[in-house]
Every structure is written in C-alpha cells, then in structure tokens.
C-alpha positions as CSV (number, residue, x, y, z in Angstrom):
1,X,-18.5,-19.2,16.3
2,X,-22.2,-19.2,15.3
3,X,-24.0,-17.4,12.3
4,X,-27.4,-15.5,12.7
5,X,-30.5,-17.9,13.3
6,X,-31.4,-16.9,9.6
7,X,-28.4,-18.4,7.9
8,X,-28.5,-21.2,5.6
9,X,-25.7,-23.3,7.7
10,X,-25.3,-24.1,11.6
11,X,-21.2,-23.1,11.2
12,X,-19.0,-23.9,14.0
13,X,-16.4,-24.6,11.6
14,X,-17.0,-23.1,8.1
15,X,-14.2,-25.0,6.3
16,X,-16.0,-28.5,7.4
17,X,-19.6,-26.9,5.7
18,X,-18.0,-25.7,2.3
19,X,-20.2,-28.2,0.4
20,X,-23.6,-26.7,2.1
21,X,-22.3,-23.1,0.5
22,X,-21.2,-24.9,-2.9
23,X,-25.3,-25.9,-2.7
24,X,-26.8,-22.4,-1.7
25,X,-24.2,-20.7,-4.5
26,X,-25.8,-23.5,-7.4
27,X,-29.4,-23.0,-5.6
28,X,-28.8,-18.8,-6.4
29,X,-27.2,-19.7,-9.3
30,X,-30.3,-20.9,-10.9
31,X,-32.5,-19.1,-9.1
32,X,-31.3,-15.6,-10.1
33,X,-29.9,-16.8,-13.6
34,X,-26.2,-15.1,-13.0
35,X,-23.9,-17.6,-14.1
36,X,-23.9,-17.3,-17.4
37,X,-21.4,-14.6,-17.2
38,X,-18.0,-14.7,-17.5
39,X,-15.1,-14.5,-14.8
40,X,-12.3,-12.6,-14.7
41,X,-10.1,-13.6,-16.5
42,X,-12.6,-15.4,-18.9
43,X,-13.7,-13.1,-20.5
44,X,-14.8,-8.9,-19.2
45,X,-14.8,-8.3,-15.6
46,X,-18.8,-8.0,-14.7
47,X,-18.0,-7.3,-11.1
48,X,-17.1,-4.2,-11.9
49,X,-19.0,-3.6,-14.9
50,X,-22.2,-4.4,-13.0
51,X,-21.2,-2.1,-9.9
52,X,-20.3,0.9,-12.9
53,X,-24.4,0.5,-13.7
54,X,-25.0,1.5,-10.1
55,X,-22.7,4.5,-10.1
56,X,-21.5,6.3,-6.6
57,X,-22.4,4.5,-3.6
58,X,-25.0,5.8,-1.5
59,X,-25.3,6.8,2.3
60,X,-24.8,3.6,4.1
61,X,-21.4,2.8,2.5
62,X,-20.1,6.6,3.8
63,X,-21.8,6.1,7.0
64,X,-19.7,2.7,7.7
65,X,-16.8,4.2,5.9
66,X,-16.8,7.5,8.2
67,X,-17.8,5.7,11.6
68,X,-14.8,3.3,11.2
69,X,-12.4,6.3,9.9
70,X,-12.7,7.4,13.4
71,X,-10.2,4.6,14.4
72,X,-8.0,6.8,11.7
73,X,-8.5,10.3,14.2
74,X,-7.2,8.5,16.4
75,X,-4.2,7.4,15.1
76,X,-3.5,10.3,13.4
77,X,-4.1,12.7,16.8
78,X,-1.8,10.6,19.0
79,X,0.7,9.8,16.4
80,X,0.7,14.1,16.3
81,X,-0.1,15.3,19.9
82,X,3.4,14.0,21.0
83,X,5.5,16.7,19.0
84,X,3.6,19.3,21.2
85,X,3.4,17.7,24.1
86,X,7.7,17.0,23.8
87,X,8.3,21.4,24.0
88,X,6.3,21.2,27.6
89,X,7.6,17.6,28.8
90,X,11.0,18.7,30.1
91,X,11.1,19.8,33.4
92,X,6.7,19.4,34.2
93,X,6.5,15.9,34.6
94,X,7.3,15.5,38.0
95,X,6.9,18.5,40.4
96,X,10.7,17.5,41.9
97,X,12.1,16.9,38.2
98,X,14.8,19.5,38.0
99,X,16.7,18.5,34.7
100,X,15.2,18.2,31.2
101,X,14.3,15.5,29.3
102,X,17.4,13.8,27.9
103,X,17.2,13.2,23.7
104,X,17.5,9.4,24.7
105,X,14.0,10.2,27.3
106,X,12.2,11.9,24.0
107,X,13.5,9.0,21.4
108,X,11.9,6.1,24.4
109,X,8.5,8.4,24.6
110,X,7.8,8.8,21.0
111,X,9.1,5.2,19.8
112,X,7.5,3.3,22.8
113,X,4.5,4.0,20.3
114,X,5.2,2.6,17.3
115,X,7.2,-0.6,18.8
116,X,4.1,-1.7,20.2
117,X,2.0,-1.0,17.4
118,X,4.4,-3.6,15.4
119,X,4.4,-6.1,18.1
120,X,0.0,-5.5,18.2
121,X,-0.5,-6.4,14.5
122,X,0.0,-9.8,13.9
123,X,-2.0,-11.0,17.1
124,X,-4.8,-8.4,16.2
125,X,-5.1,-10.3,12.9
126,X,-5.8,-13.6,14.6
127,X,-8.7,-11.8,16.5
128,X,-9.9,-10.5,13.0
129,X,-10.2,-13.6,11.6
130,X,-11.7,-15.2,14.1
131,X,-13.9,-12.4,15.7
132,X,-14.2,-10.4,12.8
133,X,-12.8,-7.2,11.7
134,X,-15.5,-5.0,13.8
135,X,-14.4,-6.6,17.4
136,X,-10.7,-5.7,16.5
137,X,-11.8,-1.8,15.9
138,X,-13.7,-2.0,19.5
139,X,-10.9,-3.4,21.3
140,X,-8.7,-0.3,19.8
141,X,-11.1,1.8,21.0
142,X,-10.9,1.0,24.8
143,X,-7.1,0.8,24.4
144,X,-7.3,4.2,23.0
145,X,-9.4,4.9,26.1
146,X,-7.3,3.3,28.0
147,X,-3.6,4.8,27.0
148,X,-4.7,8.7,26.8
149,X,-6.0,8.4,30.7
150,X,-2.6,6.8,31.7
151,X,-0.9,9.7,29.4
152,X,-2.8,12.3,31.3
153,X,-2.0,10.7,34.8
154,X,1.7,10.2,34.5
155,X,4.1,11.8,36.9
156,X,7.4,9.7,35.8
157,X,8.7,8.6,32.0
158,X,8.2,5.1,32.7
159,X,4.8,5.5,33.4
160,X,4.1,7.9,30.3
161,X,6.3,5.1,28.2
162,X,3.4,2.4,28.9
163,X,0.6,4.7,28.2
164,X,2.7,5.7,24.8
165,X,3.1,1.6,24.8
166,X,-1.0,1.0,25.3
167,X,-2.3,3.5,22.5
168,X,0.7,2.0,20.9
169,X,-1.0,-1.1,20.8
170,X,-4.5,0.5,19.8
171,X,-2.9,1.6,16.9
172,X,-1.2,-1.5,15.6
173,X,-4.8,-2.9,15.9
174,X,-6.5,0.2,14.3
175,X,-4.3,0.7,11.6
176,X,-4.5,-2.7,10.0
177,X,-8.0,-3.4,10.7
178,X,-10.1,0.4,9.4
179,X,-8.9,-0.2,5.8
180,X,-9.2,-4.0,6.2
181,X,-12.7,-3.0,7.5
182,X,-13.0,-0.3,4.4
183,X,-11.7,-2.3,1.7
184,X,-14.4,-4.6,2.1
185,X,-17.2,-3.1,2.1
186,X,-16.2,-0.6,-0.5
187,X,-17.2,-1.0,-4.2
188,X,-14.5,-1.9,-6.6
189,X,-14.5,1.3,-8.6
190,X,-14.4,3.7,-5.2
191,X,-12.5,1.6,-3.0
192,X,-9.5,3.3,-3.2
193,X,-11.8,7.2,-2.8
194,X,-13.0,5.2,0.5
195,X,-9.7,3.8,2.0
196,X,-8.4,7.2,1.3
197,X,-11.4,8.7,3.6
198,X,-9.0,6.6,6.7
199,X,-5.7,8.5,5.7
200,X,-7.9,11.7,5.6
201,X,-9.0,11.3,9.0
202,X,-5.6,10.4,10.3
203,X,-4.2,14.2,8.9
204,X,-7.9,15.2,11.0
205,X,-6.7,14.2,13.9
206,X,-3.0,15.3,13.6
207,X,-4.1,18.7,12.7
208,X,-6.2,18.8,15.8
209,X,-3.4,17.3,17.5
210,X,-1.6,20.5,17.0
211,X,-4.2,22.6,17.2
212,X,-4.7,21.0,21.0
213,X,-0.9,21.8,21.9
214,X,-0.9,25.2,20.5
215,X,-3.6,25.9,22.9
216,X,-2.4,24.2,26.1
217,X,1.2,25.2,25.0
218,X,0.8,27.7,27.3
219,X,-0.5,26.2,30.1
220,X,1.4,24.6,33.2
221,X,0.5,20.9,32.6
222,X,-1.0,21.5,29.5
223,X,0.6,18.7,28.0
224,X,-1.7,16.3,30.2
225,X,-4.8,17.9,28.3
226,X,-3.5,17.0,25.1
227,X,-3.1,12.8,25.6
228,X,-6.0,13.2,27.7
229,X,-8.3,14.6,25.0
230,X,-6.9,11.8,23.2
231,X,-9.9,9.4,24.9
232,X,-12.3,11.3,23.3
233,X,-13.1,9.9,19.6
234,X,-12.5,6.6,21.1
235,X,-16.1,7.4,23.6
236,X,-17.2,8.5,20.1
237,X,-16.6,5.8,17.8
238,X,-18.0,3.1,20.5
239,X,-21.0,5.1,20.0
240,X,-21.0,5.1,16.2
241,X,-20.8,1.0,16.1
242,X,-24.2,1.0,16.3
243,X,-24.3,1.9,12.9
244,X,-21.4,-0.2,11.5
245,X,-21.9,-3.6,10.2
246,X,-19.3,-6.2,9.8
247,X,-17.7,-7.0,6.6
248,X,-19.6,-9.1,4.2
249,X,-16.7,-11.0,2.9
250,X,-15.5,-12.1,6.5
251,X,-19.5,-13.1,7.4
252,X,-19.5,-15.1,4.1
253,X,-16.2,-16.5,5.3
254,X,-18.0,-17.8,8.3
255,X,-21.0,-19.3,6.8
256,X,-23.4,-16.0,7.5
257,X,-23.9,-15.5,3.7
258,X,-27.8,-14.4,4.7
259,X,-26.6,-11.3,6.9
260,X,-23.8,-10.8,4.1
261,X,-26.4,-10.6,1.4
262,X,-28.8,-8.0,3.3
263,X,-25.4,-6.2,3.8
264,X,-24.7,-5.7,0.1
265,X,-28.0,-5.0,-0.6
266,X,-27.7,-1.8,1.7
267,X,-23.9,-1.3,-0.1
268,X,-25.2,-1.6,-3.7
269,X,-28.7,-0.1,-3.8
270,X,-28.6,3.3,-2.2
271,X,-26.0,4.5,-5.3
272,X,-25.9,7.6,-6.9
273,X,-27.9,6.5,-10.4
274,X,-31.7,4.8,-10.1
275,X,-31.3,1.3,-10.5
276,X,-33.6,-1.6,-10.3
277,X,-34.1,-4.2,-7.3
278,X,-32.6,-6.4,-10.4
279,X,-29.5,-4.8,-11.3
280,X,-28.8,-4.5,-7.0
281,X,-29.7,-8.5,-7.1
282,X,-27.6,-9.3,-10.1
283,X,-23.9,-7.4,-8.6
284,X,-25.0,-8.6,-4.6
285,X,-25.3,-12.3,-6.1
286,X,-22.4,-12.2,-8.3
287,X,-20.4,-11.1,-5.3
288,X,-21.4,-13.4,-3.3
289,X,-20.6,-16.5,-5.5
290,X,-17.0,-14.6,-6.1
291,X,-16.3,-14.7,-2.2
292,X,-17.7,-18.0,-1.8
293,X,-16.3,-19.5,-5.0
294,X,-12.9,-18.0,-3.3
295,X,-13.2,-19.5,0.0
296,X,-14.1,-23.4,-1.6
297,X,-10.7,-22.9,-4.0
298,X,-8.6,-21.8,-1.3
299,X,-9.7,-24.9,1.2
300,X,-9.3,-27.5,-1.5
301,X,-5.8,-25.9,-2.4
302,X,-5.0,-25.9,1.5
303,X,-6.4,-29.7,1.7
304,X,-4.1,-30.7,-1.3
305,X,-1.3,-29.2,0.6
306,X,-1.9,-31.4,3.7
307,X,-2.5,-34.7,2.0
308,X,-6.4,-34.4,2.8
309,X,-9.2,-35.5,0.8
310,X,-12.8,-33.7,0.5
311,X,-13.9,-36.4,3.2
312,X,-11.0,-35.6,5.3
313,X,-8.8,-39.4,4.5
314,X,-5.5,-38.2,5.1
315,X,-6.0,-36.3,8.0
316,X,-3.6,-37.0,11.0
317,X,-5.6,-37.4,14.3
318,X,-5.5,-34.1,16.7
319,X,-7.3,-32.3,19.6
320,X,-10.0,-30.3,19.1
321,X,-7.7,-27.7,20.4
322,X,-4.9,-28.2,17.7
323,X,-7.4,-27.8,15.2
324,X,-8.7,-24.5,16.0
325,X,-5.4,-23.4,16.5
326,X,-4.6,-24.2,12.6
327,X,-8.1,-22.5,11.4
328,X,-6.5,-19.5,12.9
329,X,-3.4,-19.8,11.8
330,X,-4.4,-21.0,8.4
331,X,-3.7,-17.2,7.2
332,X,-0.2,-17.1,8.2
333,X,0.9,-20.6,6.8
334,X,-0.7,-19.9,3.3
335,X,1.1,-16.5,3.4
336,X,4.2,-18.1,3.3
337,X,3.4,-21.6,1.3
338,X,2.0,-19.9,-1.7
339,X,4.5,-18.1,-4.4
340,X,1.8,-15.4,-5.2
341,X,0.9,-14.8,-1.9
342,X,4.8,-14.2,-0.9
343,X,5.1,-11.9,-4.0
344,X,2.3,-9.9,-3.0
345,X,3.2,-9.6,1.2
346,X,7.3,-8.1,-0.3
347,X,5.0,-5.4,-1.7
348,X,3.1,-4.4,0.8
349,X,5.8,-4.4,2.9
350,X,8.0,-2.7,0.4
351,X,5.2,-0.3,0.3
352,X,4.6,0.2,4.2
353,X,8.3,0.1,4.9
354,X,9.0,3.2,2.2
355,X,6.1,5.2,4.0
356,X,8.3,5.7,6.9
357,X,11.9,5.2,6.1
358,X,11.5,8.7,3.8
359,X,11.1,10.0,7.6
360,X,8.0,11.9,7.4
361,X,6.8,10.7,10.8
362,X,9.9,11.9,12.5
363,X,9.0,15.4,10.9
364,X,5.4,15.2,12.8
365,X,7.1,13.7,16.0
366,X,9.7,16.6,16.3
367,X,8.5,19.2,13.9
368,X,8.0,21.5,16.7
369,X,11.6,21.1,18.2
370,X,12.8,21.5,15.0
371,X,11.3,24.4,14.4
372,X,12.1,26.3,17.7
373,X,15.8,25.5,17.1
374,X,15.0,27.6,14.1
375,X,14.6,30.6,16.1
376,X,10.8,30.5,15.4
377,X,9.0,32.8,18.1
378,X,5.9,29.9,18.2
379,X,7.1,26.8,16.9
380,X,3.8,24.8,17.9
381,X,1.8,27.3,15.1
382,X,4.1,26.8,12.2
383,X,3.8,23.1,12.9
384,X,0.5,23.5,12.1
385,X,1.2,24.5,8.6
386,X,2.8,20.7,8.3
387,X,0.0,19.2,9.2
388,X,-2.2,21.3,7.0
389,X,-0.9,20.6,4.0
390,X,-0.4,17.0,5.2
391,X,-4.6,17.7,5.4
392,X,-4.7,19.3,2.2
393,X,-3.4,17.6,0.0
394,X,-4.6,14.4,1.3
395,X,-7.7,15.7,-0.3
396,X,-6.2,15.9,-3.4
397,X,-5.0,12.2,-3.2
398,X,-8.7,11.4,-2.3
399,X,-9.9,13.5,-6.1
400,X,-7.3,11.6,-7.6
401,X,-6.2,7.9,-6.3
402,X,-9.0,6.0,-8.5
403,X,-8.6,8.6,-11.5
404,X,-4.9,8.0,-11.8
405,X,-4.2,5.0,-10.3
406,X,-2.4,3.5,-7.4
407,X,1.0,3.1,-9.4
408,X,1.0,6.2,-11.3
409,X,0.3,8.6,-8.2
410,X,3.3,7.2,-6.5
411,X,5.5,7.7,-9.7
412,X,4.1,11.3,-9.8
413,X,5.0,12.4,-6.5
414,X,8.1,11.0,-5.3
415,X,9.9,13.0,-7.0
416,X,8.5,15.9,-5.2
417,X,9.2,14.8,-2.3
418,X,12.9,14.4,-3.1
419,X,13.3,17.8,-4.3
420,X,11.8,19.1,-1.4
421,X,14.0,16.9,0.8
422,X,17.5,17.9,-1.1
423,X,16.2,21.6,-0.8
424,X,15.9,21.4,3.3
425,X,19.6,19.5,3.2
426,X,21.0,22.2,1.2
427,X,19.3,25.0,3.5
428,X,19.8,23.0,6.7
429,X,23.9,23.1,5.1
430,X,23.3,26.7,4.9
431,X,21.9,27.4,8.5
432,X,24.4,25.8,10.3
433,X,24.4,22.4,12.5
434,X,21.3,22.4,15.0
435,X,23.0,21.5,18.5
436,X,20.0,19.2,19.9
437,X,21.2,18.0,23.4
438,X,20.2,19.7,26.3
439,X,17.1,22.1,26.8
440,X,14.7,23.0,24.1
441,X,15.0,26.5,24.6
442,X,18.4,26.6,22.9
443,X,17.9,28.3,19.2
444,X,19.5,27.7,16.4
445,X,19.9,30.4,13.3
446,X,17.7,32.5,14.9
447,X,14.5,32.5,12.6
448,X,16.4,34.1,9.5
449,X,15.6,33.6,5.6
450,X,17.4,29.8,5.6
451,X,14.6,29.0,8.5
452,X,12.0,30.0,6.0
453,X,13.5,27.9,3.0
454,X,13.5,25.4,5.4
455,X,9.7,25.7,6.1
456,X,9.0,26.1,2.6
457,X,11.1,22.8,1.6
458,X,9.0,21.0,4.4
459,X,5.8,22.0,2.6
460,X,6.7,20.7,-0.6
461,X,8.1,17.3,0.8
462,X,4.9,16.7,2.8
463,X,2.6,17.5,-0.5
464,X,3.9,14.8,-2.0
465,X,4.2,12.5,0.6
466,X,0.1,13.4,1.4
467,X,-1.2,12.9,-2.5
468,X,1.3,9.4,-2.9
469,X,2.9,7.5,-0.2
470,X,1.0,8.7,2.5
471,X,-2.1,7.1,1.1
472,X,-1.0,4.4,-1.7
473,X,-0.1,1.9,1.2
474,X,-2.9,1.8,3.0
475,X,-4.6,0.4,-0.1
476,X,-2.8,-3.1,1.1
477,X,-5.5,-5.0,1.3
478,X,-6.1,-5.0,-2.4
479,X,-3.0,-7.4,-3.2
480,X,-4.4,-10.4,-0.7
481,X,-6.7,-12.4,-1.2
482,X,-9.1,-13.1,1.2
483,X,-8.0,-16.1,3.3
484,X,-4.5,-14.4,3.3
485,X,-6.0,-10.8,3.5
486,X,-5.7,-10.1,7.2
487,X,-2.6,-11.9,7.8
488,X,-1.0,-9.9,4.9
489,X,-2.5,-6.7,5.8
490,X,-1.5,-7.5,9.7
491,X,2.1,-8.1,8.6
492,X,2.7,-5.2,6.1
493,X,1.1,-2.9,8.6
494,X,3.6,-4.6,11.2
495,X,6.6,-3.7,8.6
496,X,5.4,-0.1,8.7
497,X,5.5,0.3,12.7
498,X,8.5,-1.2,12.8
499,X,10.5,1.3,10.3
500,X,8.4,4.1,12.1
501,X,9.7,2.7,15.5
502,X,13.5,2.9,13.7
503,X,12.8,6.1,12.6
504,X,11.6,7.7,16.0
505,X,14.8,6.1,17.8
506,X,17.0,7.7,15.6
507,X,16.2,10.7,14.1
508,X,17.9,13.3,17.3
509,X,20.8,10.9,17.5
510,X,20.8,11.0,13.6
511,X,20.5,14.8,14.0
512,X,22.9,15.1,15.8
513,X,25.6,12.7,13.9
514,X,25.2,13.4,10.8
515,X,23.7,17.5,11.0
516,X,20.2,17.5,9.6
517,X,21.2,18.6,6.2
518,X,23.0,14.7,6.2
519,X,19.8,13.7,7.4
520,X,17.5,15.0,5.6
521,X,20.1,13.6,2.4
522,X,19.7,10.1,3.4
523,X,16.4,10.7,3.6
524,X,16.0,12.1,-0.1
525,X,18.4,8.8,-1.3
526,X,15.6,6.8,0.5
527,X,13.1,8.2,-2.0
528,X,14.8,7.6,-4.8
529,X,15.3,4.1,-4.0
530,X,11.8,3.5,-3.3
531,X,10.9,5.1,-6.6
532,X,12.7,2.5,-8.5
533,X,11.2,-0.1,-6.3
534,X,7.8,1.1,-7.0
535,X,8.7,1.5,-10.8
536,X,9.9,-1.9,-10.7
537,X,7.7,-4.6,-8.8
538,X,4.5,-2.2,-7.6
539,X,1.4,-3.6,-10.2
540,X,-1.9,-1.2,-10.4
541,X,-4.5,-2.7,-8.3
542,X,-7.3,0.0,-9.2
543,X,-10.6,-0.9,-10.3
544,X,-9.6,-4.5,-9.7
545,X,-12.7,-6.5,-7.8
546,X,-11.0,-8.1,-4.1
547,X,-12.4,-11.5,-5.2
548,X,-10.1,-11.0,-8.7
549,X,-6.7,-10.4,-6.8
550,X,-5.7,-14.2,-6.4
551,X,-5.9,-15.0,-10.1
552,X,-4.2,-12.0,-11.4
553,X,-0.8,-11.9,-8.6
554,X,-0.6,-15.7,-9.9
555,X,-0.6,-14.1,-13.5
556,X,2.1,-11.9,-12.9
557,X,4.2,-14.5,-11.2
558,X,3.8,-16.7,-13.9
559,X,5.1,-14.1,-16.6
560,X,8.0,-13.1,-14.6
C-alpha cells in the first residue's frame, strides 16, 4: 500500500517508517507551537476543549456522515422487507409449490441473514485495515447489489436462502464498517449525534421496508419487488463515494498524514461558530500528533511483546508473506494480549449481544405474522406503526445521546422496555396461545381489545429499545483504540449477528413451546439482566476524544 505522491513518507510498511512520523510530528511540533499543552490525563483534555471553540461541525462532516449512512438504509430495509415479504412467500415461490412454507422454511430464510453477517465481520475487518474502511463500505454495496437481484429472481428456498446469505454478508461488512467509518471522522463532542445518524437511517429503510410490502402486498409476486428494490441505495451510495473521503486516522495509520491533514481541515473548519485558520490549525495538529503519538506507543508495546528492538534485533527470520500476514493480523492478537483491550471487547460484546437477545429483531422479522394471528384485517399496515416509532424515537436518541450520555440513556430506558415486554406477556396470557404451524391465514383472537394491548405494549417496548439499546451499541468503536479499533468493532458487531441469527431461529419454535406470553417473559428477564450488566461494567464514553480511549480503559482496569 502506497500514500498520495504528496506525503511526507514512501510507506509500504508504515510500522517500519514510525521514526519518519516521530520527525514530521516534532517538525509540526515546533512549527505550529502545540505542544505545550497538556494530555489527557495530564492535565484538561484540549482535544475537546479546542473542538468546543469550533462549535457544530459544518457541511462536509454531514455530507460524509449521510453518504456513508446509506450503508445503514440498507441494512435497515433488508433486515425489515423480510417480515412482509414472509405473508406472500407461502405458496408464490414456485408456480408448482402447492404447500406453504413450513415454520422451519421461514426460520432458514430470515436467519440465513444474520449467520452470514457474523461469519462476514471478522474477514471484512482485515480488508479495513488493510484497504481502509471506505473499500469495505463499496464492497457491501455490490453485495447489496448483488443479493436483492438473486432475492428477486428466486423460484426455490435454497436459492432465496443464498441471496438472504449474500446481503447477509453485505451487512456484516456494513454494519461494522459505517460507524467505524463515522466515528472517525466525527468530532469528539458530536460523535455520538453522528453515529446515531447510521441507526437513523437503518429505522429509514425498515420503514420503507414496510411501506414497500404494504404496497406489493397485494400483488401476485409482489414479494419479488420488495428484495429487488432492495438494489437500489446500493446504485445510490456507489454514486455518493464521490463525495466521501477515507478516515483520517486510518490514512495517518498508513503514513498519508498530508491527505489526513487536508481532511481535518475540511472536518474542523466549516463549524457552526467563525473561527480562525489558527484555531482549525491548532485542533487539526493536535489530532494529528494524538493519532500518531498513538500508533508509535502501540508498535513499541507490540515490539516489546515480541522480543524486538527499535532496529528490529530480536526478530526471527520470515517470508515476506508471513509478515504481511501478522501486519494484518496485528489487530486481532493485541485484542487478546492486552488486559484493557479484553476488558473493553466483553463490553462491546455485552453491549451488541443485549441488542438482540431482548428480541426486538424477531418483532421486525415476524411482526406481520404476528399481527395477522391477531385477527388484524391488514397486518402489513400496523406493522408500520413498529417501525415508526422504531423511526421516531430514534430521533429522540439522536437529541439526546451526547446530552445524557451513553450510560445514562441505557439506564433510562430499559426499564421501559421491560414494562412494555411483561405487559404483551400478560396480554398475550390473556388472548390465548397463537397456534403458528401451518398457513398464515389462520387467526388467532380475532382482532379484539387484548390484540390492541398487545399493539400498544409493542409501542412502548420499541420506544425504549429506539432511544437506548437500539443506538448505544453502535457507539462501539469508542472503547478501542485505534490499532485494535476494527478488530474490536468487527468482533462485537460479529457477537450481535450471531445472537440476531439465535434469535431468528427460534423465536416460531419458541412461539410455539413456550406461547408468546412465555416468550415475550424471557424476553423481559433478558432486559433486566442486561440492565444490571450495563449498571455494572458499561463506563461513559461521551465527549471522550478516540485517541484518549487507550489510557483511560487502562485506568479503569487498574482501579478494579
């Protein structure tokens, strides 16, 4: 890999040129007369007192921000289209199909998804280290692409199964890599406003998702309209890279601290508040020396663990091949090898693995079945009222995330969840069991006032889960530092897809063995478990510069 012709450093492999960024950092050091402030730690944080000077960000920062949120349409309209798509699926996907879809055909469909979207994330972190994290959101793209055309064309389940499996794939890659991507470019004091702009898009597209079905609903072979529209923000966000520039702590990473720094300047001076070429000069170099000052620590602290000197004595001979291999893989092994970096993956994990297990994706993956079991004359359009609050108050988390924190905004909103989840168990009790085998078009309790408690308990567990969980996860990348940062974000995001792919397999069978008010009980205990959790081990990361992370998850494992 090769930096721009303008860069200080001809970098094939940055970790061998860390002294010629050690001399550019002391040559700006001087130059720009920024070191005389403290770090972190040392004394005041002037990363993000120096970005508070500059105030909102300006037009470039939403521009990146909103052309990589795309990827989060995506996600959100495939993750969504599949609840409408199951109501026309049964007996349409092969002209000589006689007999419905089986529950054990609907559980394959939908979790085909997800199982490939864990198995995508820890390879798609290699290419994002070594690529960078924009290549990673292309290549979801065409597998986007790619998936909703074989969706569309399918006239057997095992054919729809790899199309599910391909977008599957796309959004294991997506998923980790948009608020990777986000995260850093964003400005301390916004970053979590700006991650929250993915999980805003993702409620978008699962909106639309429904809005799609309800409209083909009706149509013989409707359902292959709905994955096939599914190609069409992917065309779109190929279009929008032209305006999206890759992350300046990945090029300074790589030895393209030159692009990097013209990068920030855009970030930092088209804010909200006038500020001088000065003040922009002061936060783009201070950041800059953070990342780099980062990187050097990090690859003397891996040397030291190998036995290897600054000039490389030590070193055990390999290929050329070898080598490369462990740059890559560099991410992984200091994952595991360092205490701090361990501490901080069980929490993202903790964190992605909550986000599912409380079973709010089996609610948009079979909302619609659910609800014409009800006895609801249209169950596509009440769906639609789940996925509009899931919208709405996703705004509110977006108001509120950097206001009231990270920790606090989980702690808050649990709880609502878990009332609204023991109120659907106790209506659910009071409807009746749901017999789910067989045809869709068998009803349940027949639309009466229990169905409507239902609906209503539904609402207020989604609130919650939109303004805390929902969002608080995707902030992951703010407990790793940055040599760890993709591996850590590829593996929590990994631990998410595979409790989603749990949940999706289970839920009908669940449904059916335990009645949905038992299931919609163990998903309220769920909730409460990850409350505690949260309460107990989740530390607030808001407001915190990405270059201060390290230091302070060491802190906390030295006072525990």
């Amino acid at each position: 890999m090769r930096p721009d012709s303008d860069d200080h450093a001809d970098v094939e492999d940055f970790r061998a040129d860390a002294p010629l960024l050690q001399q550019e950092s002391d040559q700006n050091d001087s130059n720009d007369n920024i070191d005389n402030r403290p770090e972190r730690g040392e004394g005041d944080g002037e990363e993000t007192s120096s970005e508070a000077s500059l105030g909102e960000p300006g037009w470039f920062i939403f521009a990146l921000t909103c052309a990589a949120g795309v990827s989060g349409l995506l996600f959100g309209y495939d993750t969504g289209v599949i609840s409408s798509a199951l109501l026309s699926l049964s007996t349409s996907l092969n002209p000589h199909q006689t007999t419905p879809l089986t529950t054990w055909d609907k559980s394959i469909i939908t979790s085909s998804t997800s199982l490939l979207a864990l198995l995508a994330s820890p390879p798609a972190s290699l290419l994002a280290d070594a690529l960078g994290r924009k290549p990673v959101i292309l290549l979801a793209d065409a597998l986007f692409i790619l998936g909703a055309l074989l969706q569309a064309s399918a006239r057997s389940v095992t054919v729809l199964v790899v199309g599910r499996a391909v977008v599957g794939a796309a959004i294991g890659a997506a998923s980790f890599a948009t608020p990777l991507y986000i995260s850093e470019i964003a400005p301390a004091r916004q970053r979590g406003r700006l991650v929250t702009v993915q999980v805003l898009a993702i409620t978008v597209g699962q909106v639309l998702a429904y809005v799609v079905g309800w409209g083909f609903s009706g149509m013989d072979g409707g359902w292959r309209w709905m994955f096939g529209l599914g190609a069409a923000p992917g065309v779109l966000q190929v279009g929008l890279m032209a305006v999206m520039e890759e992350t300046p702590r990945w090029l300074v990473a790589n030895g393209r601290v030159e692009r990097a720094r013209r990068i920030l300047r855009r970030v930092y001076g088209g804010g909200s508040k006038r500020q001088t070429g000065e003040q922009v000069e002061r936060v783009v170099e201070g950041v800059l020396k953070k990342v780099e000052r980062q990187v050097r620590e990090e690859e003397i602290a891996l040397r030291g663990r190998r036995g290897v000197d600054e000039d490389g004595v030590g070193a055990p001979k390999t290929s050329l091949w070898k080598r490369r291999w462990e740059s890559l893989t560099d991410g992984f092994t200091e994952l595991f090898n360092v205490t701090s970096n361990r501490s901080a993956l069980g929490i993202a994990c903790l964190l992605q693995g909550f986000q599912q297990l409380c079973g709010f994706n089996s609610l948009m993956y079979f909302s619609a079945t659910i609800f014409a079991l009800l006895g609801f004359h249209d169950p596509t359009l009440v769906s639609l009222t789940i996925a509009t609050t899931n919208l709405l108050f996703t705004l509110v988390a977006f108001i509120a995330i950097d206001r009231v924190g990270r920790r606090g905004i989980l702690l808050y909103s649990v709880p609502v969840m878990v009332i609204g989840l023991v109120l659907a168990s106790v209506a659910f009790s009071q409807e009746g069991r749901l017999g789910l085998s067989g045809s869709d078009e068998q009803k349940g309790g027949g639309g009466g006032p229990w169905a409507i408690v239902i609906l209503c308990a539904m609402i207020v567990y989604v609130a919650g889960y939109a303004i805390g969980i929902g969002n608080v996860p995707w902030q992951q990348s703010e407990l790793f530092p940055l040599p760890v940062r993709a591996a850590g974000s590829a593996l929590a995001t990994s631990t998410n897809w595979g409790a989603n792919f749990l949940v999706g397999l289970t839920f009908l069978p669940m449904l059916e063995l335990l009645s949905p008010a038992g299931t919609f009980g163990v998903y309220a205990v769920v909730c409460v478990v990850g409350w505690v959790a949260v309460w107990r081990w989740y530390p607030e990361r808001s407001g915190i510069g990405l270059e201060e992370v390290g230091g302070r998850n060491e802190e906390e494992i030295a006072r525990t």
